[in-house]
SETOR-462316 format. One record per residue (C-alpha): residue in one letter; z, y, x; residue number from 1. Coordinates in pm, whole numbers, plus 50000, padded with zeros to 5 digits. Each point is the difference from the previous one (the first is absolute). Last residue first. Example, Ala and Ser with C-alpha at 12.3 -4.5 7.8 and 13.67 -1.06 7.14 Angstrom:
+---------+-------+-------+-------+-----+
| residuo |    up | north |  east | num |
+---------+-------+-------+-------+-----+
|       S | 50714 | 49894 | 51367 |   2 |
|       A | 50066 | 49656 | 49863 |   1 |
+---------+-------+-------+-------+-----+
This chain:
+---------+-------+-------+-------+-----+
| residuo |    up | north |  east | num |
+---------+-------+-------+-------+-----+
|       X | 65619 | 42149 | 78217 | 431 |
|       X | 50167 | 49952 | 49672 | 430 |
|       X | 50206 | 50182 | 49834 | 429 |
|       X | 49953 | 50420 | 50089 | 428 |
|       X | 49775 | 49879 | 50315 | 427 |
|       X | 49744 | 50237 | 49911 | 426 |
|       X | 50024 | 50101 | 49660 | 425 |
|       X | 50034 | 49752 | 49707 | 424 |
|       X | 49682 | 49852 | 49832 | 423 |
|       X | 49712 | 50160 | 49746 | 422 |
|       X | 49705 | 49681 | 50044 | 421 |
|       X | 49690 | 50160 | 49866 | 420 |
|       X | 49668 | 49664 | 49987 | 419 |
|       X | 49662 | 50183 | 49900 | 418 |
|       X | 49720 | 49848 | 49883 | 417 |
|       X | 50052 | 49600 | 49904 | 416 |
|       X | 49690 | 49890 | 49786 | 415 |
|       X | 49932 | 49865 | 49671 | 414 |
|       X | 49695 | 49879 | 49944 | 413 |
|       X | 50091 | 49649 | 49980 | 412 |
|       X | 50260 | 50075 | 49745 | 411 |
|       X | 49778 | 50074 | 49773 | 410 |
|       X | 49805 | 49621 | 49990 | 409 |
|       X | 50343 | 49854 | 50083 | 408 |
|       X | 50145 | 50182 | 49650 | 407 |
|       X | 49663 | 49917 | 49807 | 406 |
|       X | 49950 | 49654 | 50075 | 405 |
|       X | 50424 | 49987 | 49854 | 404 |
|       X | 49851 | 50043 | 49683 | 403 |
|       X | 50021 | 50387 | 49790 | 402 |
|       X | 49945 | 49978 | 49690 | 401 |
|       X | 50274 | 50059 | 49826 | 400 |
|       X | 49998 | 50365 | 50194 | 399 |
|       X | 49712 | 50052 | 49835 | 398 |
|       X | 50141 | 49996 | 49683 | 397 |
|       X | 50314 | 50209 | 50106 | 396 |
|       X | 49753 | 50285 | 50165 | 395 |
|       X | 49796 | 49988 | 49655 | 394 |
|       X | 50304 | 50046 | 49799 | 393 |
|       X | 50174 | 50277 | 50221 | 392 |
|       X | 49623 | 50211 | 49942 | 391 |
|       X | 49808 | 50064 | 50274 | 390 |
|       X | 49794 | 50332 | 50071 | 389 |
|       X | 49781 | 49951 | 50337 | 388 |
|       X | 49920 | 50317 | 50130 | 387 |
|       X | 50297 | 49936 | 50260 | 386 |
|       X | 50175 | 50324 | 49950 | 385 |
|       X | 49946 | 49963 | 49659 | 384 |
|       X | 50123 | 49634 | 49959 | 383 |
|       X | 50271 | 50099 | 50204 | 382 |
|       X | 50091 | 50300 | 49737 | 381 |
|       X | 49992 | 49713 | 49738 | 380 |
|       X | 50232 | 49812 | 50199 | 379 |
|       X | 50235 | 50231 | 50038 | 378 |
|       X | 49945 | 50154 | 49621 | 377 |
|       X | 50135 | 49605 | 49886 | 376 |
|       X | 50288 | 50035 | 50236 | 375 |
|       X | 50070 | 50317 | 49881 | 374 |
|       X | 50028 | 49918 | 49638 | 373 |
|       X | 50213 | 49662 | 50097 | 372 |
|       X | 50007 | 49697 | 49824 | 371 |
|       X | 49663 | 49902 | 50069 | 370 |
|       X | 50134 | 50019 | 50369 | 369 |
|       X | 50258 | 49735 | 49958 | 368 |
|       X | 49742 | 49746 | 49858 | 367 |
|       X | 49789 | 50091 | 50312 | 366 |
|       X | 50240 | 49910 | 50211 | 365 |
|       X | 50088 | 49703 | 49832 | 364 |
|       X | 49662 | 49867 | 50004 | 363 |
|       X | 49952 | 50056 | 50402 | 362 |
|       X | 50383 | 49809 | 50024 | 361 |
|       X | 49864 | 49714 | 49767 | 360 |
|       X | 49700 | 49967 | 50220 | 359 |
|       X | 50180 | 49991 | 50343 | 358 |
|       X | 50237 | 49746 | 49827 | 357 |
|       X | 49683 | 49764 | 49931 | 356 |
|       X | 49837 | 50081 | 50296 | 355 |
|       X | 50310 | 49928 | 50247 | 354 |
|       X | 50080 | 49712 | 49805 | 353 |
|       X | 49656 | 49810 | 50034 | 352 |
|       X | 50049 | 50004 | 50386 | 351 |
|       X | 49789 | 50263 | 50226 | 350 |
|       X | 49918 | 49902 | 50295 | 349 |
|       X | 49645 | 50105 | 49959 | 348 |
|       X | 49883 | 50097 | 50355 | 347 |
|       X | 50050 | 50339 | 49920 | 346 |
|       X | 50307 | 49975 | 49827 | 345 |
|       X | 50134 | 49816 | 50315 | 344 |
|       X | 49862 | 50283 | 50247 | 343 |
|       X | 50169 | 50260 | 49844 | 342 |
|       X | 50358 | 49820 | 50024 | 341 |
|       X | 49883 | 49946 | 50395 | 340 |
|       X | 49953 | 50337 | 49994 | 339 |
|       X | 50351 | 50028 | 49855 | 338 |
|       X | 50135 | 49766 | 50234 | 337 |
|       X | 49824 | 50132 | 50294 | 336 |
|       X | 50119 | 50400 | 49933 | 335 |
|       X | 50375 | 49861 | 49975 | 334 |
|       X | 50007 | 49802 | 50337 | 333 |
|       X | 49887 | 50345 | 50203 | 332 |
|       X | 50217 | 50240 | 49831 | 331 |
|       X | 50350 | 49779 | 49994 | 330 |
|       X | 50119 | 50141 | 50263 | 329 |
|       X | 50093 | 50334 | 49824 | 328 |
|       X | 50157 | 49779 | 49720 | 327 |
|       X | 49735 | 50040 | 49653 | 326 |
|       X | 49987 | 50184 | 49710 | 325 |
|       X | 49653 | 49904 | 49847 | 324 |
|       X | 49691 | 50205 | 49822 | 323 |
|       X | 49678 | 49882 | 49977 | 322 |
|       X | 49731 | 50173 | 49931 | 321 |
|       X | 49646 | 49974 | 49810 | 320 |
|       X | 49682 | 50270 | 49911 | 319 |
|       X | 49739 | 50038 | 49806 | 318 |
|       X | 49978 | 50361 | 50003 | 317 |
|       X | 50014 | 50008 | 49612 | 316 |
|       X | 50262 | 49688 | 49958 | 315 |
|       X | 50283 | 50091 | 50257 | 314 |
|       X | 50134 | 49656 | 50038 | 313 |
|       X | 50292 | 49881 | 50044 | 312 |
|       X | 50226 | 49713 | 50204 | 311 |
|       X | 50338 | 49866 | 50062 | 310 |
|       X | 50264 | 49912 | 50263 | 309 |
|       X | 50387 | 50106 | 50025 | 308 |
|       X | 50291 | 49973 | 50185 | 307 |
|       X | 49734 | 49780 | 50247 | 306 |
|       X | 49957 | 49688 | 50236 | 305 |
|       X | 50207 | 49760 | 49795 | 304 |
|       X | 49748 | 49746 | 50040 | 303 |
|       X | 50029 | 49854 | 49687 | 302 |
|       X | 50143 | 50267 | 49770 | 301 |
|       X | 49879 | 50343 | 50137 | 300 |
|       X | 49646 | 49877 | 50168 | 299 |
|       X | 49919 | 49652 | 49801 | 298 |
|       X | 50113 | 50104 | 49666 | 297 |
|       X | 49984 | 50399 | 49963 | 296 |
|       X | 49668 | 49974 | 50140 | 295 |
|       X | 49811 | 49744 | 49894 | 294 |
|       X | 50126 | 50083 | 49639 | 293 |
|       X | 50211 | 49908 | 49741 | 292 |
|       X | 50182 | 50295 | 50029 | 291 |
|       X | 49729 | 50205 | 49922 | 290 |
|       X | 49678 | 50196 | 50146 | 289 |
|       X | 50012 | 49827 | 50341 | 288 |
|       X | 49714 | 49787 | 50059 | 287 |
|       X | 49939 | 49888 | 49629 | 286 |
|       X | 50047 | 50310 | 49826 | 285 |
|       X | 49787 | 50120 | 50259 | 284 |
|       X | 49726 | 49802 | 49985 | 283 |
|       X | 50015 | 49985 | 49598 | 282 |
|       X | 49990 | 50388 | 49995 | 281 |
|       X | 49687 | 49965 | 50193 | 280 |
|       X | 49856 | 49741 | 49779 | 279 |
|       X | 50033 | 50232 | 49719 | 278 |
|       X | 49792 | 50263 | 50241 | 277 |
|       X | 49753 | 49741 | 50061 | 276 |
|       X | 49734 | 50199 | 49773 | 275 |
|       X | 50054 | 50311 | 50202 | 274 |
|       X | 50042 | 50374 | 49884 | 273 |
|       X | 50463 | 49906 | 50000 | 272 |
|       X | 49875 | 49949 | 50377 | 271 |
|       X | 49894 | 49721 | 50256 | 270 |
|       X | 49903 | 50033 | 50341 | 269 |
|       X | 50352 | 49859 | 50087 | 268 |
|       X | 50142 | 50185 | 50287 | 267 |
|       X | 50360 | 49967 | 50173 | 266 |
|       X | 50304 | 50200 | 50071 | 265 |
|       X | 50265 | 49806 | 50197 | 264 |
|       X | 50354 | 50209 | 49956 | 263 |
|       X | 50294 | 49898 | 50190 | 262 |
|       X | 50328 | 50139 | 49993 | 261 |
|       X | 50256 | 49912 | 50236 | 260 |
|       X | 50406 | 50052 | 49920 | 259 |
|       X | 50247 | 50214 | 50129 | 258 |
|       X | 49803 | 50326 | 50057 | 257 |
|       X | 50027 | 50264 | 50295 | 256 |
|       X | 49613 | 50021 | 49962 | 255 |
|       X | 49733 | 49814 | 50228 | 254 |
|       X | 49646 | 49970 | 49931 | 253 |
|       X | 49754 | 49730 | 50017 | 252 |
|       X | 49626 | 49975 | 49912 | 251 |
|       X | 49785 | 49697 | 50068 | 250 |
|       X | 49616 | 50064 | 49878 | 249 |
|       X | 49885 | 49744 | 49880 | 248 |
|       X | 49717 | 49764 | 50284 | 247 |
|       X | 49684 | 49926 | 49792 | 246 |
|       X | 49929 | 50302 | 49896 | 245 |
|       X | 50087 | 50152 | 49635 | 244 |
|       X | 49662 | 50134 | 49852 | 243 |
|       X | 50065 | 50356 | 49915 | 242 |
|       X | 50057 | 50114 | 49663 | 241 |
|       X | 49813 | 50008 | 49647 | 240 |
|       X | 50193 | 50055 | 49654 | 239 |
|       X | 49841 | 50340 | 49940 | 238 |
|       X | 50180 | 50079 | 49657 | 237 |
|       X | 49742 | 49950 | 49682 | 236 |
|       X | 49841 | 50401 | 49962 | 235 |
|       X | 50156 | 50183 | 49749 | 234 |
|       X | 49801 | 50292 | 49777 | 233 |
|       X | 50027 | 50354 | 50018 | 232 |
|       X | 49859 | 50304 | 49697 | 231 |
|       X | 50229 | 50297 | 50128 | 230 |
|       X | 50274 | 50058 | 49786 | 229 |
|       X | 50152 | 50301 | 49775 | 228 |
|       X | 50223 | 49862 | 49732 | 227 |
|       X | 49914 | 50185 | 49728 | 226 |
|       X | 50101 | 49761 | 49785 | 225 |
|       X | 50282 | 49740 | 50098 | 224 |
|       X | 50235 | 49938 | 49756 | 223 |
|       X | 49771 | 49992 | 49762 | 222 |
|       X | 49710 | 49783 | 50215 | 221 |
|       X | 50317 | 49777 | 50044 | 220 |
|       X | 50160 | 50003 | 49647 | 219 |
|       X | 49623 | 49938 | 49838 | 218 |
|       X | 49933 | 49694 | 50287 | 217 |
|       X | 50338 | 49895 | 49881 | 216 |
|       X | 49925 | 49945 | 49680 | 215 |
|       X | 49692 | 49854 | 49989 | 214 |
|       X | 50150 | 49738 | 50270 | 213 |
|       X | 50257 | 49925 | 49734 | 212 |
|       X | 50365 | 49972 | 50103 | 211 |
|       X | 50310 | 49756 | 50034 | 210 |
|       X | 50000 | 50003 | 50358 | 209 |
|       X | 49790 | 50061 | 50344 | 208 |
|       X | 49850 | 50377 | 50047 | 207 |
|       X | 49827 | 50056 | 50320 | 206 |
|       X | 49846 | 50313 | 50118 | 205 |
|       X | 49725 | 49925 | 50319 | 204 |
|       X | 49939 | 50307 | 50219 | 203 |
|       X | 49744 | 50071 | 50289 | 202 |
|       X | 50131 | 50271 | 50192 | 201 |
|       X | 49802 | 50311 | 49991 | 200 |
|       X | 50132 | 50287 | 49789 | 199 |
|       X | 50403 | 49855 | 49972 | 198 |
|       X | 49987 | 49910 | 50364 | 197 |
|       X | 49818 | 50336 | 50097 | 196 |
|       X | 50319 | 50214 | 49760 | 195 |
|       X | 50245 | 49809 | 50149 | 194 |
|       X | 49863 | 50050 | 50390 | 193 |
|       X | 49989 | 50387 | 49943 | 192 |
|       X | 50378 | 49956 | 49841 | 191 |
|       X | 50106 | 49760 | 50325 | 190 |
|       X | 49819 | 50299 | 50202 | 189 |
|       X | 50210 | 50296 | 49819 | 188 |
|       X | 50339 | 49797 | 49976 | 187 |
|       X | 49976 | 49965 | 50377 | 186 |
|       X | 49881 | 49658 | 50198 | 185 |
|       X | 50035 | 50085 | 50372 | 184 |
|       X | 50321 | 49801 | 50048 | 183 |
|       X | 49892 | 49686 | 49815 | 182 |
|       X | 49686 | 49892 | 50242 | 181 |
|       X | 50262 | 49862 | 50274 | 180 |
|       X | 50169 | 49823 | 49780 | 179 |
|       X | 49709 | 49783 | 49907 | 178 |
|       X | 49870 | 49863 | 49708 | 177 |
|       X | 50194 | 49813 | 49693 | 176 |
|       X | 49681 | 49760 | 49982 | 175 |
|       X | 50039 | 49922 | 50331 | 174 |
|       X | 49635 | 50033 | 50147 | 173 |
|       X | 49934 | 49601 | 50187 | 172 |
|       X | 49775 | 49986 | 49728 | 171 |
|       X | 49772 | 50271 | 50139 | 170 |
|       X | 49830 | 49800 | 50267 | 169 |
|       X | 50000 | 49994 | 50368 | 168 |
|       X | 50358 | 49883 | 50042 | 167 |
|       X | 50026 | 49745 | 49737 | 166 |
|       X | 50147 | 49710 | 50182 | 165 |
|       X | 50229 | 50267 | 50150 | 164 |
|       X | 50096 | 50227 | 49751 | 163 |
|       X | 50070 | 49692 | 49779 | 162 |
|       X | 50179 | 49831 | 50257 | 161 |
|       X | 50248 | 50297 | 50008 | 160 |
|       X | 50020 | 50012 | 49637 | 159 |
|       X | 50157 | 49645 | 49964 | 158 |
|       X | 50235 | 50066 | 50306 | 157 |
|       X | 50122 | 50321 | 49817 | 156 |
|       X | 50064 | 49795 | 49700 | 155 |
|       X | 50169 | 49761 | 50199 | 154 |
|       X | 50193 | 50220 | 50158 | 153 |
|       X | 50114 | 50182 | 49708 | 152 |
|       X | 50192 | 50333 | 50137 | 151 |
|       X | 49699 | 50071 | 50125 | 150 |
|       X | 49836 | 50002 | 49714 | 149 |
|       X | 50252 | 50338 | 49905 | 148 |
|       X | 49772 | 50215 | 50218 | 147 |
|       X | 49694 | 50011 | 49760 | 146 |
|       X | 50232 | 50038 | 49694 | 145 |
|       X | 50215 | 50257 | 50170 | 144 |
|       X | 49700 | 50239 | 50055 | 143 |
|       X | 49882 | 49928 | 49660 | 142 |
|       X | 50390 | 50144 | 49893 | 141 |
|       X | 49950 | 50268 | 50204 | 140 |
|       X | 49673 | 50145 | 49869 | 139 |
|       X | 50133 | 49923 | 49659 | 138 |
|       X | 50253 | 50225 | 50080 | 137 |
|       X | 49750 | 50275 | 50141 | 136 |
|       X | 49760 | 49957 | 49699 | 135 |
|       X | 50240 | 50031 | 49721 | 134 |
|       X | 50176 | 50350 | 50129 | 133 |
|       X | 49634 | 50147 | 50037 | 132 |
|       X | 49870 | 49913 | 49667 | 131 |
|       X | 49605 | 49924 | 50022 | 130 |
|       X | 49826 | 50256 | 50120 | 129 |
|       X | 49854 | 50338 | 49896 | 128 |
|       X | 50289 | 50183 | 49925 | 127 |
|       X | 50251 | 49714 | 49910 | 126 |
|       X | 49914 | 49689 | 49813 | 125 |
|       X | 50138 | 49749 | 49773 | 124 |
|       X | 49713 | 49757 | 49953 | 123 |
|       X | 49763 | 49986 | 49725 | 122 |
|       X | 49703 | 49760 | 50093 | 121 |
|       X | 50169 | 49674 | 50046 | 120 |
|       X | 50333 | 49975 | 49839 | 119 |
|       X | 49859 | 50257 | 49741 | 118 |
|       X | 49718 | 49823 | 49861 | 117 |
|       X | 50264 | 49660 | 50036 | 116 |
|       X | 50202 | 50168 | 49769 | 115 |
|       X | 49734 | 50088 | 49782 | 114 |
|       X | 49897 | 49611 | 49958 | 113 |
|       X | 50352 | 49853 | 49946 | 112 |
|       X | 50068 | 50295 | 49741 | 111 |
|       X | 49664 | 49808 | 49820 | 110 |
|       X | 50176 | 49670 | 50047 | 109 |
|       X | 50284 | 50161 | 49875 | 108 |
|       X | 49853 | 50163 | 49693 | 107 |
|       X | 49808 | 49666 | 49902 | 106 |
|       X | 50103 | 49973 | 49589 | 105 |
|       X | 50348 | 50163 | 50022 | 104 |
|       X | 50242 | 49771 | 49845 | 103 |
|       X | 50143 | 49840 | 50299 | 102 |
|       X | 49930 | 49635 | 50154 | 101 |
|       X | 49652 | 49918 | 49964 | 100 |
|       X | 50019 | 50362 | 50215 |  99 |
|       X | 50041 | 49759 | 50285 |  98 |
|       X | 50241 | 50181 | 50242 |  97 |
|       X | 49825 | 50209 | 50242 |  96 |
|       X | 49957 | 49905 | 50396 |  95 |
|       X | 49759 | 50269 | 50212 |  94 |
|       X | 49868 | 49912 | 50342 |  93 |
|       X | 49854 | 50152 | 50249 |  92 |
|       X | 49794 | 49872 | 50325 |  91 |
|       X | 49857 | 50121 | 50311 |  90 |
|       X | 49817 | 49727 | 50114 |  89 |
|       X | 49878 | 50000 | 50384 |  88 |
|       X | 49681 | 49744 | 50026 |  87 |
|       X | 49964 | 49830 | 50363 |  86 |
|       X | 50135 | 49664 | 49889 |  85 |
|       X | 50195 | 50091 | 49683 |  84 |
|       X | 50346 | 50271 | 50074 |  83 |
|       X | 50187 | 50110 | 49777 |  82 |
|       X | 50113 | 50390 | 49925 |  81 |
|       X | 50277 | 50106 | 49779 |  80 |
|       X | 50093 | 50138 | 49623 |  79 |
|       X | 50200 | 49921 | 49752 |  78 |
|       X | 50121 | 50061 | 49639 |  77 |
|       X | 50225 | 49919 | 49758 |  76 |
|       X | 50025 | 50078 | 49622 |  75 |
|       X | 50445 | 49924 | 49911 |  74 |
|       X | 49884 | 50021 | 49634 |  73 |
|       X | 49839 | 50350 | 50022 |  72 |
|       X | 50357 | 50170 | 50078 |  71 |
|       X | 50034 | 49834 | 50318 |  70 |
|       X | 49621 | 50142 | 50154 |  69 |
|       X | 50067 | 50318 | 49879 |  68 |
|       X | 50382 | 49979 | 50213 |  67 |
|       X | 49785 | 49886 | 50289 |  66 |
|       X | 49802 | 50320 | 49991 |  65 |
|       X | 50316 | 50202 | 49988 |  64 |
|       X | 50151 | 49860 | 50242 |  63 |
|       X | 49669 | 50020 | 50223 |  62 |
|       X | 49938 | 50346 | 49907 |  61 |
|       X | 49626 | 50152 | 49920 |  60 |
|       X | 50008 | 49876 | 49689 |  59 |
|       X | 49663 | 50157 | 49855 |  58 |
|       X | 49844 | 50035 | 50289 |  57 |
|       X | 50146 | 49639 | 50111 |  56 |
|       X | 50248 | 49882 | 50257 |  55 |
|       X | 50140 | 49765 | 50264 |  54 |
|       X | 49720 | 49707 | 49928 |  53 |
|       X | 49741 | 50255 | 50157 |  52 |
|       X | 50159 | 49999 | 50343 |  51 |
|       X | 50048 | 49607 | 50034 |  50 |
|       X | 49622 | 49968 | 49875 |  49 |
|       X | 49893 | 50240 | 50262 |  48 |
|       X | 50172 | 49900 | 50323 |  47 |
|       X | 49818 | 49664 | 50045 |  46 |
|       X | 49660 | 50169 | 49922 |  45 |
|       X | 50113 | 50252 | 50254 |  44 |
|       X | 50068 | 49757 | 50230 |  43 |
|       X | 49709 | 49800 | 49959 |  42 |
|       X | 49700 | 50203 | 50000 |  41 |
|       X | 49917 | 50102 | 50396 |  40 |
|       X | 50096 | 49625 | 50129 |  39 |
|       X | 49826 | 49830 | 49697 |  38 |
|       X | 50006 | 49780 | 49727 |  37 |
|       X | 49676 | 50092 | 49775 |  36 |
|       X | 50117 | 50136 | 49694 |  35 |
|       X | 50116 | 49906 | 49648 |  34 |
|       X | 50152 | 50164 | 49706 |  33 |
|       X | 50175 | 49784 | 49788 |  32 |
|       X | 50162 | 50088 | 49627 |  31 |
|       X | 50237 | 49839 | 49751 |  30 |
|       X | 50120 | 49956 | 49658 |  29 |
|       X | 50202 | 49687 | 50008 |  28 |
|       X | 50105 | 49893 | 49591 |  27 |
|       X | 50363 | 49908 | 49943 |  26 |
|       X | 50131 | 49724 | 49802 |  25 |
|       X | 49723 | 49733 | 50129 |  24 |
|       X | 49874 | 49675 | 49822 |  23 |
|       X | 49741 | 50210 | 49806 |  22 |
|       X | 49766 | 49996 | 50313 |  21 |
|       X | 49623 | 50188 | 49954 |  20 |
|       X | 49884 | 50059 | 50331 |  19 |
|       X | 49864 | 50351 | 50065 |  18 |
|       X | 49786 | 50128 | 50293 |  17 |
|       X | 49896 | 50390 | 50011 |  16 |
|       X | 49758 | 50068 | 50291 |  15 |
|       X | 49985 | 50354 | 50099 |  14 |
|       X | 49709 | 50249 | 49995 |  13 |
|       X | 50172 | 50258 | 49763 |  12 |
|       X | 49783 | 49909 | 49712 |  11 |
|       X | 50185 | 49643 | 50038 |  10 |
|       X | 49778 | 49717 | 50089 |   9 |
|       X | 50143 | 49665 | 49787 |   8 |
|       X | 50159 | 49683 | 50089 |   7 |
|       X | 50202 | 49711 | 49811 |   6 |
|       X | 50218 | 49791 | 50215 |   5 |
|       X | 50066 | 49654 | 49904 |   4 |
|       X | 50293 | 49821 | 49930 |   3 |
|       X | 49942 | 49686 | 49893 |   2 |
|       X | 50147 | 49862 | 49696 |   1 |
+---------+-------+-------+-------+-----+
């Protein structure tokens, strides 16, 4: 059967979307508030969810809260902040045992609901912010989190080219923020901030398990009533950039690091919005998207020019990298064999295999993510972002689809942006 989400206006203003799935023993109760990514928003919406996790109104201690949590059938909860194209999610999450399970008609699913109320609109607070002791340590931790990608130099690599390539446009925002921007947050401006999120956000509540969509539009308007909100609707993500010129931009910088990471960030012109989105997948899966690939075959195996070689995309910006660990002297030979990897798939080098595995990786993939509650809200909450709503059926059909015309045909457009080589300092190996 495919799963389909059901959708319905809540009085509140939000969007309720339920998929009826009978297959899982717990049922995801879970909310999304989303907001433009931005340099002014995106600490404090990175701080927020952290903070609010520690502690409700009505159990205002962590322990204490946790132990609630235990004593419902091991309930858990979460709370963070993602990241599509130029869209900041805040998101929350709620997981209660099937009540198919217990004798108690739908009481968890409706605990499920008013737990989520409270992990979102009741925080612990102190005076008239949010609890004091809460917001300074997650203050530090979010401070650690930002700091701690250096400790992954790939990672930090990866990010690097983003803020680079993306330099004039809000995507290249972190979605964890800045460290800079944490020290003047105080419990009484990340309360202020709370309270405007929870007004003016738009918000999408998802419930994916063994329940009616009658149902849970009841819980949810229950759970939530009186819920004061300002009438907003979501705009699809801006997924335009600049044009890359003809000559990418060459970046290098040196770190006392033992091993060269290079990051080519490229752009497609073609988005989850886009009918050659499928085929997009297909380019990459083909270039560098599995072991079978381009890639990982002629760069790391073959030529022997990389630790490590593969490719992603970003699918609302509409945009590709590769990643490699490469020798420090390797730079200039890597970069032409994966162009040159590029160029093949453009051309239509592509042998029968390569589709044919490509195809049964794609499948897979979305196999695995049918089996998954928050894999299936993912890509809802893309389809959202995107305006363009997509079931896990429909992407898997089309994927069948896809011919090798359509691979060269995207492939085409795809062009090199930005090129971040992260190497050793200054005559630290080589010279």
């Amino acid at each position: 059967m495919e799963e389909v989400f059901q959708v319905e206006r809540l009085p509140i203003g939000a969007d309720l979307h339920t998929m009826r799935a009978t297959k899982f023993k717990t049922n995801l109760v879970a909310a999304v508030l989303q907001s433009d990514l931005s340099v002014d928003g995106a600490t404090r919406n990175a701080l927020l969810p952290q903070v609010l996790r520690r502690g409700t109104r009505r159990w205002p201690n962590t322990a204490d809260f946790m132990r609630n949590l235990d004593d419902l059938y091991g309930t858990s909860v979460s709370a963070d902040v993602a990241k599509r194209g130029e869209r900041h999610l805040l998101t929350f999450g709620v997981g209660v045992v099937n009540d198919a399970y217990l004798d108690g008609g739908d009481a968890m699913l409706r605990k499920g609901f008013g737990i989520l109320r409270e992990l979102m609109v009741e925080p612990a607070t102190e005076g008239s912010g949010l609890r004091a002791d809460y917001v300074a340590q997650e203050k530090t931790n979010l401070r650690r989190r930002i700091e701690s990608i250096l400790d992954n130099k790939q990672a930090y690599a990866f990010r690097r080219c983003n803020e680079e390539m993306c330099r004039t446009e809000s995507y290249a925002v972190s979605k964890l923020g800045r460290v800079e921007d944490i020290d003047p947050i105080t419990p009484d401006s990340l309360a202020h901030w709370h309270a405007r999120a929870i007004r003016e956000f738009p918000m999408d509540i998802f419930v994916i398990g063994d329940v009616e969509h009658t149902r849970a539009a009841e819980l949810a308007a229950e759970a939530f009533e009186g819920l004061a909100r300002r009438p907003c609707s979501v705009r699809p993500a801006s997924t335009r950039g600049p044009v890359p010129s003809s000559e990418p931009r060459r970046i290098v910088e040196r770190m006392p690091v033992s091993q060269g990471h290079l990051v080519m960030g490229y752009r497609t012109g073609v988005t989850f919005a886009s009918s050659d989105y499928p085929a997009l997948l297909f380019t990459n899966g083909v270039f560098g998207g599995y072991t079978h690939s381009k890639l990982f075959q002629n760069v790391r195996e073959r030529a022997s020019l990389a630790y490590f070689a593969s490719s992603g995309i970003e699918q609302t910006k509409g945009l590709m990298w590769v990643n490699a660990g490469i020798n420090f002297q390797a730079f200039g030979a890597a970069v032409g064999i994966i162009e040159e990897q590029l160029d093949d798939v453009r051309s239509g080098a592509i042998t029968e295999s390569e589709m044919e595995n490509t195809r049964r990786g794609l499948i897979r993939d979305i196999e695995m993510m049918r089996d998954q509650p928050s894999s299936l809200m993912d890509l809802a909450l893309t389809g959202i972002v995107n305006g363009c709503p997509m079931a896990a059926e429909h992407l898997k059909q089309r994927i069948s689809q896809v011919s090798v015309e359509d691979v060269t045909r995207v492939a085409r457009g795809i062009q090199l942006d930005t090129v971040y080589f992260l190497r050793d300092e200054e005559g630290a190996h080589h010279a």
